[in-house]
C-alpha positions as CSV (number, residue, x, y, z in Angstrom):
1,X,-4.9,-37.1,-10.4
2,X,-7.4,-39.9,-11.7
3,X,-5.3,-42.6,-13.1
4,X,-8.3,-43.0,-15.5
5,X,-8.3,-39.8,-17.1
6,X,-8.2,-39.8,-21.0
7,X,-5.6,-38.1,-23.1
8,X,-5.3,-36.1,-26.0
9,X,-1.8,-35.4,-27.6
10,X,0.0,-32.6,-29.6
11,X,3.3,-33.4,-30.9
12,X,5.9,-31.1,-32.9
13,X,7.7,-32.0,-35.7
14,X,7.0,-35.2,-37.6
15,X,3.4,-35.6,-38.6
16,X,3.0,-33.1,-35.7
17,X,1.7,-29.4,-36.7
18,X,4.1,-26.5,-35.0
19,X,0.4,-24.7,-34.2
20,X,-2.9,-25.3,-33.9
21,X,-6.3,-24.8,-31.9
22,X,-8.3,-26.7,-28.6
23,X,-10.9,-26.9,-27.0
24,X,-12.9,-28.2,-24.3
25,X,-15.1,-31.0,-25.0
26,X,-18.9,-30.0,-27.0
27,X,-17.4,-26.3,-26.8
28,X,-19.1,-23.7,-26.9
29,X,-22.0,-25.8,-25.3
30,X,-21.5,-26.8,-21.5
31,X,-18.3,-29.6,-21.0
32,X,-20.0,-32.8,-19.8
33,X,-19.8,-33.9,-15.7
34,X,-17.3,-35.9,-13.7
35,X,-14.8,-35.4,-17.0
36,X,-11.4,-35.9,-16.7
37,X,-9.4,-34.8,-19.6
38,X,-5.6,-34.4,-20.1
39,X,-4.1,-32.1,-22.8
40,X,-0.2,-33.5,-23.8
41,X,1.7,-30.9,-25.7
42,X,5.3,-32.3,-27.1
43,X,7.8,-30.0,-28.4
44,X,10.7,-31.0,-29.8
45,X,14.0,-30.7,-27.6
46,X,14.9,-27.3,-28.8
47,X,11.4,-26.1,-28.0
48,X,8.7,-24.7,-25.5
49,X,5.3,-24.7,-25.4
50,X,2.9,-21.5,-25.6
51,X,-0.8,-21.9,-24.8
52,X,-3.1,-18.6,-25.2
53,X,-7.0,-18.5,-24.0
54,X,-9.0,-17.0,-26.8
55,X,-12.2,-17.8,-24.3
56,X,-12.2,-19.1,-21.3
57,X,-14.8,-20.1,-18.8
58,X,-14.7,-23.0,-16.2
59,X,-17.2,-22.7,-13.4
60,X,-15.7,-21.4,-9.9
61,X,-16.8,-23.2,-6.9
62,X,-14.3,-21.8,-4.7
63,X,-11.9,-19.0,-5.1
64,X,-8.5,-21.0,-4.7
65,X,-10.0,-23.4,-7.4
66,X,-8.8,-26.4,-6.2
67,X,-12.1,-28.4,-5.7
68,X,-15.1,-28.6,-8.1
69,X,-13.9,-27.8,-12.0
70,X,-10.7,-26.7,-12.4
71,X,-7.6,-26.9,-15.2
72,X,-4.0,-27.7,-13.7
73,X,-0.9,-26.5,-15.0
74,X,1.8,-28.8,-15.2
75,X,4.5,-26.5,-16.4
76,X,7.3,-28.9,-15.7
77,X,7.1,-32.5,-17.3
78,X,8.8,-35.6,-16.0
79,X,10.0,-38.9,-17.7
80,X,8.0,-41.9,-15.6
81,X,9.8,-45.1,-17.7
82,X,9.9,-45.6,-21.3
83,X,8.1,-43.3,-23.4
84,X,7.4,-39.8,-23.9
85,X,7.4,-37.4,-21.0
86,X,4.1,-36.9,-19.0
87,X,2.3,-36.6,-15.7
88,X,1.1,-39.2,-13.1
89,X,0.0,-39.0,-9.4
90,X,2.7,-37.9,-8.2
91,X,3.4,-34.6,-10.1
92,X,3.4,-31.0,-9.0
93,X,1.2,-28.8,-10.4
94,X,2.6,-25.6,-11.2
95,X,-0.8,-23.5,-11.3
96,X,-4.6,-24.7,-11.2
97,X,-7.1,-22.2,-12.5
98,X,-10.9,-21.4,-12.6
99,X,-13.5,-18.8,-13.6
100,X,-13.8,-16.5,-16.8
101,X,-11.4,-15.0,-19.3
102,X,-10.0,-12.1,-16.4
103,X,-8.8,-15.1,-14.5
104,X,-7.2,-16.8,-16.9
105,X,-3.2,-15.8,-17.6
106,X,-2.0,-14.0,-21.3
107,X,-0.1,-17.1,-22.1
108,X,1.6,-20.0,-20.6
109,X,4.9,-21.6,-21.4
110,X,6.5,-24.6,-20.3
111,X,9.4,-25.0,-18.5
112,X,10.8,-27.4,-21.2
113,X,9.8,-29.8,-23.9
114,X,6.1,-30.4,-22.7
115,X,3.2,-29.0,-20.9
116,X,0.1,-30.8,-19.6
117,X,-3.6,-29.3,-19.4
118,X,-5.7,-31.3,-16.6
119,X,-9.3,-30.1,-17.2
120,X,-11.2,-31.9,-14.0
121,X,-15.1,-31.4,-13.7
122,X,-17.2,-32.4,-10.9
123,X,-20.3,-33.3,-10.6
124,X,-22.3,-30.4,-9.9
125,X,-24.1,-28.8,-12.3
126,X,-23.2,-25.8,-14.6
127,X,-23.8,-23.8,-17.6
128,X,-19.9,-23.0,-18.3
129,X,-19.1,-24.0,-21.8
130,X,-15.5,-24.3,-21.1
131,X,-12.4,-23.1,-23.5
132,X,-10.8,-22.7,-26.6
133,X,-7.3,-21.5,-27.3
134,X,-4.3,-21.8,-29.6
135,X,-1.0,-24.0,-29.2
136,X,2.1,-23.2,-30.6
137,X,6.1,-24.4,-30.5
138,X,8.5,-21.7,-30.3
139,X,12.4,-22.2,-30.7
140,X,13.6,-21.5,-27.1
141,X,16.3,-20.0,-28.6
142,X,14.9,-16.8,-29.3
143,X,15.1,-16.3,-25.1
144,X,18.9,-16.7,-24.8
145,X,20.6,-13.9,-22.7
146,X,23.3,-12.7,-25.4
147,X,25.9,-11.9,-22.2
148,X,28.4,-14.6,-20.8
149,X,27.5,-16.7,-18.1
150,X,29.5,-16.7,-15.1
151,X,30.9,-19.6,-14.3
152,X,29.5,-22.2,-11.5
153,X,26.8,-20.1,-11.6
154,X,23.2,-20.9,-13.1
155,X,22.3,-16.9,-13.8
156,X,24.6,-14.5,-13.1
157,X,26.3,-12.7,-16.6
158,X,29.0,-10.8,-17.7
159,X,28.4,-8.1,-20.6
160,X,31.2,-6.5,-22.2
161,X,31.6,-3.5,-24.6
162,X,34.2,-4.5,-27.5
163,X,34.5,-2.5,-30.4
164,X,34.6,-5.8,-32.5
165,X,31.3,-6.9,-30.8
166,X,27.4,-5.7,-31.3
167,X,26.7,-2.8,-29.1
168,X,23.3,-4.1,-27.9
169,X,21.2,-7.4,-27.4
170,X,19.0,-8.8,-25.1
171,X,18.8,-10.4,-21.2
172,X,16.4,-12.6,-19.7
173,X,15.1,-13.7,-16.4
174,X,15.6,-17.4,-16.1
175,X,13.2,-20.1,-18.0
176,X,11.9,-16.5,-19.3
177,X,9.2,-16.7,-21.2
178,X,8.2,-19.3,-18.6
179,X,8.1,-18.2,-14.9
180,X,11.0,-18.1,-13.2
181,X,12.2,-20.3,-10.2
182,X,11.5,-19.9,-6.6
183,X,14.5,-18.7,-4.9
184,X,16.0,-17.3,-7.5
185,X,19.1,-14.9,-7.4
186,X,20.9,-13.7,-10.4
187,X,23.4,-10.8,-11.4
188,X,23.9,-9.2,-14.8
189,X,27.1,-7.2,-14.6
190,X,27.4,-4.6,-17.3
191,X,30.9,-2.6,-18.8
192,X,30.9,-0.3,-21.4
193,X,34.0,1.5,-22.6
194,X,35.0,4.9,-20.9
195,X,33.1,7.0,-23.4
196,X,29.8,5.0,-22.9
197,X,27.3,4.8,-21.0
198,X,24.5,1.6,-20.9
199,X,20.9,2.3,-21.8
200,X,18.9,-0.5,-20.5
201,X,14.5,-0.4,-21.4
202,X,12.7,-3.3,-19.7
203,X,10.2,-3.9,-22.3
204,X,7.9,-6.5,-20.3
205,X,8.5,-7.5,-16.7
206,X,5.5,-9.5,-14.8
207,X,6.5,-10.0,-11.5
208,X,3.5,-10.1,-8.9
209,X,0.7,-7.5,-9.9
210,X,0.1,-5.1,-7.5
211,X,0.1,-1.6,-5.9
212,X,2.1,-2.9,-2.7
213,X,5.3,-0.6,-1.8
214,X,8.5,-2.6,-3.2
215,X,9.7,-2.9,0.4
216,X,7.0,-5.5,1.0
217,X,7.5,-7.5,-2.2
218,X,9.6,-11.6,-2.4
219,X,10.3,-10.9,-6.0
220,X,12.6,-7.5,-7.3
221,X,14.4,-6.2,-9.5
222,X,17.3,-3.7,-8.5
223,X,19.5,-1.8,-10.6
224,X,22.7,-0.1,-9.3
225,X,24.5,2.9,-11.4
226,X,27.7,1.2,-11.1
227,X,29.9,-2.1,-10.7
228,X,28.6,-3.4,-7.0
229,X,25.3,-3.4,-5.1
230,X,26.7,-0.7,-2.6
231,X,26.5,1.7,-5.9
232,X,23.0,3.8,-5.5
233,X,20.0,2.3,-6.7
234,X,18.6,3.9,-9.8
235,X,15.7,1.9,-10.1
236,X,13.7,-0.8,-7.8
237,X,10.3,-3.2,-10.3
238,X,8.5,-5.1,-8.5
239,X,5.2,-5.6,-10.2
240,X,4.1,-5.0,-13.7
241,X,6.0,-2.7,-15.7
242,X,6.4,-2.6,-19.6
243,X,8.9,-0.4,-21.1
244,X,11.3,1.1,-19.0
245,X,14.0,2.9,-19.7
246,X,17.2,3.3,-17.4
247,X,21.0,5.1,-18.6
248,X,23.9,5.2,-16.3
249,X,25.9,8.0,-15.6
250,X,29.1,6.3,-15.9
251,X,30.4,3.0,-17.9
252,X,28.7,0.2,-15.6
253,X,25.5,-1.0,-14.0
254,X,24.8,-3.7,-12.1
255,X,21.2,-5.8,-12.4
256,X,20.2,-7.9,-9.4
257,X,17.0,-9.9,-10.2
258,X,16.2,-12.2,-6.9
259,X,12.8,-14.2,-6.4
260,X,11.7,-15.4,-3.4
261,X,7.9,-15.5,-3.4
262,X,5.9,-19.1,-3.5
263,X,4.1,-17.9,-6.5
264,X,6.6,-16.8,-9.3
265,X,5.6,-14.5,-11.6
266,X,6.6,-15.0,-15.9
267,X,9.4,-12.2,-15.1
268,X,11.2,-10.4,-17.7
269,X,12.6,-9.5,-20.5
270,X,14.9,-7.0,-21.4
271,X,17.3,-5.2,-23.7
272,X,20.7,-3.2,-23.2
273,X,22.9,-0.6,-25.3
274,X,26.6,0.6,-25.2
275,X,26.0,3.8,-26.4
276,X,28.4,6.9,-26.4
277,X,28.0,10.0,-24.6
278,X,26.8,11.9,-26.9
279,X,24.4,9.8,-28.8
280,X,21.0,10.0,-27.2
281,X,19.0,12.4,-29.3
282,X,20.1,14.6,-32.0
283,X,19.4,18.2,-32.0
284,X,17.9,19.6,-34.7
285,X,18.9,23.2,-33.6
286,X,22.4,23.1,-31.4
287,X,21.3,23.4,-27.6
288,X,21.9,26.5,-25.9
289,X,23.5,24.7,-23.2
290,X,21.6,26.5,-20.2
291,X,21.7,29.7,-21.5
292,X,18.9,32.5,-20.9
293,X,19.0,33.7,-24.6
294,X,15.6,31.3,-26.7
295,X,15.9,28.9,-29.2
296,X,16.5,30.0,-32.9
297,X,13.1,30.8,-34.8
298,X,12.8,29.9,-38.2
299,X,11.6,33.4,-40.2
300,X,9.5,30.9,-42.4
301,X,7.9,29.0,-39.8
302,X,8.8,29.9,-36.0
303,X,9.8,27.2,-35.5
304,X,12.3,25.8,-32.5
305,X,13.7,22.6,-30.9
306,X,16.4,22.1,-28.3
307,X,17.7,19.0,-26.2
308,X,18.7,19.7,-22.7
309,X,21.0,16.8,-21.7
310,X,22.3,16.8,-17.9
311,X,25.8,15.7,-18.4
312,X,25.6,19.3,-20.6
313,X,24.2,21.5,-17.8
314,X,22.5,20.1,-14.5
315,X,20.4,23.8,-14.8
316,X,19.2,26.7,-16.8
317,X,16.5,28.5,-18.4
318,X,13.8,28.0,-21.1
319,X,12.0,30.7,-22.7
320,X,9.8,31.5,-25.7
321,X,10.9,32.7,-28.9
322,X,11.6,36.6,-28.2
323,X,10.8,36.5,-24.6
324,X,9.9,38.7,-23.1
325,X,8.5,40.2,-26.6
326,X,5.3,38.4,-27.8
327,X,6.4,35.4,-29.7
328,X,5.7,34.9,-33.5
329,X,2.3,33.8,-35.2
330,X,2.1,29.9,-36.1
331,X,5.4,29.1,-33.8
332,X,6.0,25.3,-32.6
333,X,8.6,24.8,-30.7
334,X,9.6,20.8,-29.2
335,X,11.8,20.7,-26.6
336,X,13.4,17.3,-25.0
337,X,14.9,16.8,-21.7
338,X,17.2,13.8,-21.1
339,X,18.5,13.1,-17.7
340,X,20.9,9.8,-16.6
341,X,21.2,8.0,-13.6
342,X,18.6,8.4,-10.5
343,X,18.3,12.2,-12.2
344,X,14.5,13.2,-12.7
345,X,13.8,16.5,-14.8
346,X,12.2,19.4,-12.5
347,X,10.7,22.7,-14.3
348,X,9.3,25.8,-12.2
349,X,7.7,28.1,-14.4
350,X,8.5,31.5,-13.5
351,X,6.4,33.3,-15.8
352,X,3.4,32.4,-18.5
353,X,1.3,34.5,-20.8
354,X,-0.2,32.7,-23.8
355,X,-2.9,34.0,-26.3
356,X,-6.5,33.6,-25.1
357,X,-9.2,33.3,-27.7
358,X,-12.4,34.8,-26.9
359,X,-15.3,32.7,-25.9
360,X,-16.1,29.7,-23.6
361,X,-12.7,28.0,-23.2
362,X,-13.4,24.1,-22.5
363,X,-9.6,23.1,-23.0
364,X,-6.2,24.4,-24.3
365,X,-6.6,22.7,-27.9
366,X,-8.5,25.2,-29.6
367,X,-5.6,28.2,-28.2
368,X,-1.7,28.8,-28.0
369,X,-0.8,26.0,-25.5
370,X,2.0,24.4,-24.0
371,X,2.1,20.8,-23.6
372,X,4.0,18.7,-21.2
373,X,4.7,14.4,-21.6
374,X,6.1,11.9,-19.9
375,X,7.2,8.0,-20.1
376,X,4.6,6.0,-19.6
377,X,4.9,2.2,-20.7
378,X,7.9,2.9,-23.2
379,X,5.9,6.0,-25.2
380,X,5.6,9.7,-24.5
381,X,2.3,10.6,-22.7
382,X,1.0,13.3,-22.5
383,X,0.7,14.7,-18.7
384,X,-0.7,18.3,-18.7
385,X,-1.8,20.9,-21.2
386,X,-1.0,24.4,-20.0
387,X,-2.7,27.8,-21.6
388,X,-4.0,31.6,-21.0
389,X,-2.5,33.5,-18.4
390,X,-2.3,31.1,-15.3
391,X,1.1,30.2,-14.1
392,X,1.2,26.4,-13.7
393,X,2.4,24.2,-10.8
394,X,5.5,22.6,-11.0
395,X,6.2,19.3,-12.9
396,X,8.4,16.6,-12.0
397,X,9.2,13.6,-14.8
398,X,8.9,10.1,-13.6
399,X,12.1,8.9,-15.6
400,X,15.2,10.0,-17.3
401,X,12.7,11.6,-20.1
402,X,10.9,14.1,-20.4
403,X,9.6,16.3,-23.5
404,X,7.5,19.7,-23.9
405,X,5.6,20.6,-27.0
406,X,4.7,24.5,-27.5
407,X,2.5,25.7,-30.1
408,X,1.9,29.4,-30.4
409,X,-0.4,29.5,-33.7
410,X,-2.3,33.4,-32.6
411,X,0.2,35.4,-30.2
412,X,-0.5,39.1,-29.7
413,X,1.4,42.0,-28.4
414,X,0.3,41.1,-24.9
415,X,1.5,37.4,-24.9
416,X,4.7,37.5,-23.7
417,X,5.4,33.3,-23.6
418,X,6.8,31.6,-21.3
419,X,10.1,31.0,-18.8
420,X,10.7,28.1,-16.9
421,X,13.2,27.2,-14.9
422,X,14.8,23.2,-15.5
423,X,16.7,21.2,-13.2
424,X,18.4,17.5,-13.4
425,X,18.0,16.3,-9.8
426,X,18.3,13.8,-7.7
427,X,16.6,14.3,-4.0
428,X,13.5,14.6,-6.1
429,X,12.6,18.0,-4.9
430,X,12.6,16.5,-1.3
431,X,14.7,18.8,1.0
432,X,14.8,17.6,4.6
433,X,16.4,14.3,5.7
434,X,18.9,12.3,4.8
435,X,18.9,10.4,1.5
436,X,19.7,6.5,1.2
437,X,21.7,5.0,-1.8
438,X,20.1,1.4,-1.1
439,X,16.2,2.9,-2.6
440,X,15.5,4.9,-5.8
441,X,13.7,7.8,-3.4
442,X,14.2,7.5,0.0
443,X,15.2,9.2,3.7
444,X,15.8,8.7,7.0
445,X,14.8,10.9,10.0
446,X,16.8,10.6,12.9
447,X,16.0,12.6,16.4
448,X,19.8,12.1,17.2
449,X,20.1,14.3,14.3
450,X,16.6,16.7,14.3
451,X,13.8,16.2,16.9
452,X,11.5,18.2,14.2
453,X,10.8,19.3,11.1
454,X,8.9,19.2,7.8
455,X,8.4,16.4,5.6
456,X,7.1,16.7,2.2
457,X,5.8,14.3,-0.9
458,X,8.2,14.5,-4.3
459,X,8.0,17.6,-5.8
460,X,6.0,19.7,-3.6
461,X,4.2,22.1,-3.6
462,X,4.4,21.4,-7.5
463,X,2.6,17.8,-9.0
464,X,4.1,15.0,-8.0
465,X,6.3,13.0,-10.6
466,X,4.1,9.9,-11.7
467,X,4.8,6.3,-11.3
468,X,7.0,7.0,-8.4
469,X,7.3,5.3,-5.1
470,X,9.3,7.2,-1.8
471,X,9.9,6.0,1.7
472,X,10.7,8.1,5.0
473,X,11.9,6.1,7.6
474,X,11.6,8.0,11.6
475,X,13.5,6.7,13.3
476,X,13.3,8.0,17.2
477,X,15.0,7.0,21.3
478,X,13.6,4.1,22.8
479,X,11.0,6.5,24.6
480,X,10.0,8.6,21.6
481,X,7.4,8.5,19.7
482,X,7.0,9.9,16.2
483,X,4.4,12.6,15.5
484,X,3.1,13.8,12.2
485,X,0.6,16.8,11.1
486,X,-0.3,16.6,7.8
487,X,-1.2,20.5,6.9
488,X,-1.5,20.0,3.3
489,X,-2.7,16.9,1.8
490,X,-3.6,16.2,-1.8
491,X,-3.1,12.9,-3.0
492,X,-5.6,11.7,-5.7
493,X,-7.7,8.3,-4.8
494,X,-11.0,7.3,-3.6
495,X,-11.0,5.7,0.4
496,X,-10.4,2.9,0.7
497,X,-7.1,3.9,-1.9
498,X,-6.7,0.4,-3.7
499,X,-5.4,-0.4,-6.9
500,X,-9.3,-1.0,-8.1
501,X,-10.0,2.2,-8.1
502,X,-6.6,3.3,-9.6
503,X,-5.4,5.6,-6.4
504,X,-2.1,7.2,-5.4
505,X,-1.7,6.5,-1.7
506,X,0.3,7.7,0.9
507,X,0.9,4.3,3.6
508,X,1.6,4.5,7.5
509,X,3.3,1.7,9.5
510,X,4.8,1.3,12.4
511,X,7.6,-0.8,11.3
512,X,9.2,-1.6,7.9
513,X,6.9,-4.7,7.0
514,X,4.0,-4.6,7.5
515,X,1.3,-2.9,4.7
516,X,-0.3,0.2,7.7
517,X,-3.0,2.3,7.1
518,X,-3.6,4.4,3.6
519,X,-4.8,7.5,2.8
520,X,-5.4,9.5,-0.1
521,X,-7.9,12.6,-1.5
522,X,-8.0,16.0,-0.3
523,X,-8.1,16.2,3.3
524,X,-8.1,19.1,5.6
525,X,-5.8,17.7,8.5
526,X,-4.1,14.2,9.8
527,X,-2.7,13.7,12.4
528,X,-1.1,10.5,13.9
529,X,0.9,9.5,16.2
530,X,3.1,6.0,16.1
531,X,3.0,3.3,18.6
532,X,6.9,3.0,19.4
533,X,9.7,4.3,18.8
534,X,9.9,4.0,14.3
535,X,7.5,5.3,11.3
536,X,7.4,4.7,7.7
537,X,5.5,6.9,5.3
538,X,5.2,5.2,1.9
539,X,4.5,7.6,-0.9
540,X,3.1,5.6,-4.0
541,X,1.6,7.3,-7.6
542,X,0.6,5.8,-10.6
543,X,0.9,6.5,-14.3
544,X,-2.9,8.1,-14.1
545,X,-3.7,11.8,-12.7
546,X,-1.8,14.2,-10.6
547,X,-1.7,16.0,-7.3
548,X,0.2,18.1,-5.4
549,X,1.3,15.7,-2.6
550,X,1.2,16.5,1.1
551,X,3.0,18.4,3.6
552,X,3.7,17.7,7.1
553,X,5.4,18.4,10.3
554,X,7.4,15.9,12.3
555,X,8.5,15.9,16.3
556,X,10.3,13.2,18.2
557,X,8.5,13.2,21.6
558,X,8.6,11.4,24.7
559,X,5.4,10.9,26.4
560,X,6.1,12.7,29.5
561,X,6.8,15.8,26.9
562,X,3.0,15.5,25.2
563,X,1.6,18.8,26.4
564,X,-1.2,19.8,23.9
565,X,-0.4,17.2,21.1
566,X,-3.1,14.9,20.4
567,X,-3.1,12.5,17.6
568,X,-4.5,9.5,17.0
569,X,-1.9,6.3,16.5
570,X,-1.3,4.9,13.2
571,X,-3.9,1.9,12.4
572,X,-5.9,3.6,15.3
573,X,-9.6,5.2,15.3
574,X,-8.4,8.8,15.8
575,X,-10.8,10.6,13.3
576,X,-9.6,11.9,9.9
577,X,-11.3,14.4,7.4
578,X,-12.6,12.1,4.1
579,X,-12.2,13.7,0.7
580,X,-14.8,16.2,-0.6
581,X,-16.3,13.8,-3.1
């Protein structure tokens, strides 16, 4: 830092005004040359800062910003003698950034009291006119976790269910809404009473962003259905992820938040709920519990709701009013399922005839439809629209939620509804290998155990669950190596399958780290073979569209054994059939 660099202050309380605006210097014309600028904001001791960009635009020489114009970060403010804290020489940046309103960050906080701008222009030439943004100074109470910290430690807490006590409140990731600290490791232990269960819905959490497997990311978050970290793993966040909801299926879960990456991201915040058993959603028609006879139908309106709750029945069937009869005119019927745990709701529809209306049919809104949503981002979604005749693929939620909407306005004596089949499981419709605790979704393959076999995505040959990440691990002797033929493969993305372009992957690597090759689309055949002796398939979707996965066959082979196998090794240049664009 220039020693000479002028300074402009914002204080709180006092004369100081608890918001306010600023700007670069002559914006929205061009900031002058060889400037260097510092921006002081002073909260009071109770207080943080938050800066927000409404425009932003500082001219990028290079892409790591750090020579040519530039604004530092100075999160964390020291005292250097008498006076108010501030910055000098010697202080640590905590972030420098460059470029246009995309690169700039939602908001920043401070770590405490103060924050400090640095805006640094060289002197090259440019036409960028610089930024304007809001200041404000929020109480940094309104980010305390409402649990008990453990003692000698700085993170770890302790939330109890009392009947004298609020069932619900709030937990934070530390300096939260500031980023967190680099080697960070912190436990929130959670007890309800033996009736309850805990609901917990991560409403923001900004960790790194991107589409890499959790496997490969410094910075998780891990949470165990029950008291210890050797209790499975319900859930694994590692990038960003805004409203998530999570229920145990007993009294306790256990949160384990731990940072290790040299570039922290603002982390999270969340909220918990001692709830009872019985307390999720109320039925507005008493659930038939699993039962093959339908729903009750209103003679006024046809109309019909049921919740299906898994601690009520872990199976059973769904049918339209009067199935197999033709259901009533102007029927609606909402159904909700509600699963706990690791549990993900699985329907197979086993029959489906809904009215057809004559004409060119562009979509199901204009006829007798059934709808099917999902969680995405703390709100139903809806995933897929279903109507005529067709029988649909199976569905798979991506949570513990899941909800279908039918409307049967025009019915005729040849619609006969519907009947699906719903199941609460856990193996998310994957049926060979062994499945680990330590993972959300994931197996092992041993040859000790089966030298071959099929693998297959979640859910397959229905549409795989969204938002959903699965590992299989091959694991074969020290001479074997691991062969896959991929006979079905449908896995939506465009080559090269980034997060750009919004694709679903599936990932190949020859050992636990490293990121491997990707592939996604619709492709006749793959086949690879690995280098040594271990394999990992990474399976990753998004919250967008839907496929039906892949399916291949495994074998554990030594070389001397290869008679008419040939495939090409993973990261090799065997060929591979593209997608059909």
């Amino acid at each position: 830092m220039d020693k000479g660099c002028s300074c402009i202050r914002f204080t709180s309380g006092g004369e100081g005004a608890p918001r306010g605006t600023f700007s670069s210097p002559d914006y929205p014309r061009a900031y002058p040359r060889s400037l260097c600028l510092l921006y002081t904001f002073l909260a009071q001791p109770h207080q943080i800062v938050e800066i927000v960009f409404t425009d932003f635009d500082i001219h990028k020489e290079h892409l790591d910003c750090t020579r040519g114009d530039y604004l530092k970060v100075y999160s964390e403010v020291g005292t250097h003698g008498p006076g108010p804290p501030g910055v000098n020489e010697h202080s640590k940046w905590s972030r420098i950034l460059c470029g246009n309103r995309n690169d700039a960050p939602p908001a920043l906080y401070s770590h405490g009291s103060a924050l400090v701008l640095e805006l640094n222009s060289g002197g090259k030439e440019s036409n960028s006119t610089g930024f304007i943004g809001t200041y404000k100074f929020i109480d940094r109470r309104n980010f305390e976790t409402d649990g008990v910290l453990v003692s000698d430690s700085d993170c770890d807490y302790v939330f109890n269910s009392h009947s004298n006590r609020p069932h619900q409140g709030k937990f934070y990731s530390p300096r939260y809404p500031s980023s967190y600290p680099t080697n960070s490791q912190c436990y929130y232990h959670f007890h309800a009473r033996k009736n309850e269960r805990v609901k917990l819905v991560f409403e923001e959490s900004f960790l790194q962003k991107s589409d890499e497997s959790c496997l490969n990311r410094a910075d998780t978050i891990k949470v165990f259905d029950g008291k210890v970290a050797s209790a499975p793993v319900i859930a694994m966040l590692c990038n960003e992820v805004i409203g998530y909801e999570i229920l145990s299926t007993g009294p306790d879960l256990l949160v384990e938040f731990i940072a290790k990456s040299k570039t922290p991201g603002q982390g999270f915040k969340a909220r918990y709920h001692f709830q009872p058993d019985d307390s999720s959603i109320e039925d507005v028609v008493k659930s038939s519990e699993g039962t093959s006879v339908g729903p009750a139908v209103s003679a006024a309106t046809s109309s019909c709701h049921q919740v299906f709750r898994s601690d009520k029945s872990r199976s059973g069937k769904l049918i339209s009013p009067l199935y197999p009869s033709p259901y009533p005119p102007k029927t609606h019927c909402h159904y909700d399922f509600l699963a706990r745990g690791r549990q993900r709701v699985k329907l197979l529809f086993e029959d489906f005839s809904l009215q057809r209306v004559t004409g060119n049919i562009i979509d199901c809104e204009s006829m007798d439809s059934l709808d099917v949503f999902v969680e995405v981002d703390g709100r139903l979604e809806k995933m897929a629209s279903f109507c005529g005749s067709d029988v649909p693929k199976g569905i798979m939620s991506n949570g513990p939620k899941l909800a279908v909407d039918f409307r049967g306005v025009y019915s005729s004596r040849y619609s006969r509804g519907f009947k699906i089949s719903y199941h609460f499981v856990e193996d998310y419709g994957i049926s060979s290998g062994k499945q680990l605790l330590e993972y959300p979704c994931a197996f092992v393959y041993n040859s000790s155990v089966k030298a071959k076999g099929v693998v297959t995505s979640p859910n397959h040959p229905g549409l795989y669950p969204r938002d959903t990440e699965c590992n299989y691990f091959f694991h074969g002797t020290k001479e074997q190596r691991v062969h896959l033929h991929f006979t079905h493969f449908d896995v939506e993305g465009v080559h090269p399958c980034e997060a750009v372009s919004a694709s679903d992957y599936v990932q190949l690597s020859n050992d636990r780290n490293s990121r491997g090759t990707r592939h996604c689309g619709q492709l006749k055949e793959v086949k690879v073979t690995s280098k040594k002796n271990f394999m990992r398939i990474t399976f990753r979707s998004n919250d967008r569209l839907d496929g039906t996965g892949f399916k291949a066959n495994y074998i554990f082979l030594k070389d001397s054994e290869l008679v008419s196998v040939n495939m090409p090794a993973v990261g090799g240049t065997g060929e591979l059939e593209r997608p059909k664009c």
